[in-house]
N, C-alpha and C positions, 0 to 999 in steps of 0.2 A: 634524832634522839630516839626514834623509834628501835633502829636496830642497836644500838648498845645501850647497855644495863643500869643509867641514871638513875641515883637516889634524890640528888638535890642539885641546885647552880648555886657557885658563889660569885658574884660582881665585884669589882674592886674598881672604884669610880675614881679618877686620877683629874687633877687641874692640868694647865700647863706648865705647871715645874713639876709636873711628874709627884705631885705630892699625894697622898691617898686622901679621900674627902669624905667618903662612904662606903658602908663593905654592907652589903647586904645578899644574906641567904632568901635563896626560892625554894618552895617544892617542886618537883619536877615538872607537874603537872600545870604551873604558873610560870615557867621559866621561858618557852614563846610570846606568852599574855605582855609579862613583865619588862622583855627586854627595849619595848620602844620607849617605853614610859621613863625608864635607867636612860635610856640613849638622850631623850631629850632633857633630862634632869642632868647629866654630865656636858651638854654642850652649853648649862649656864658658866661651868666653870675654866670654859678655855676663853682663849685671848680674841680678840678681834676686832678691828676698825670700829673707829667709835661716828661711821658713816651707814648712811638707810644702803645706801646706793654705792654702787663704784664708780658711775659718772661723774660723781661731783670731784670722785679722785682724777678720771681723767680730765675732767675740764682743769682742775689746779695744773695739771701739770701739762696743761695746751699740749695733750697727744689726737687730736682731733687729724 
């Protein structure tokens, strides 16, 4: 971001249907600070195993 001429970041925070969930503006000078913080706020809204672990996946399916 250094070398080119950023005024602001815009986020556009997607579920997994691809649906928009949150749109939110940075200043530029927030848009490093901010991006993990977005990163881990959008991974409440994808899909995923309703398992702590994948062993217990692989034990069900005796891949041992």
């Amino acid at each position: 971001m250094r070398l080119a001429p950023v005024l602001r970041g815009l986020a556009i925070l997607e579920d997994g249907y691809d649906q928009t969930t949150e749109i939110a503006g940075l200043p530029v000078d927030r848009i490093e600070a901010e991006e993990a913080k977005l990163l881990e706020r959008v991974k409440r809204f994808m899909a995923r195993l309703p398992f702590e672990e994948m062993g217990l996946i692989r034990d069900a399916l005796h891949l041992d």
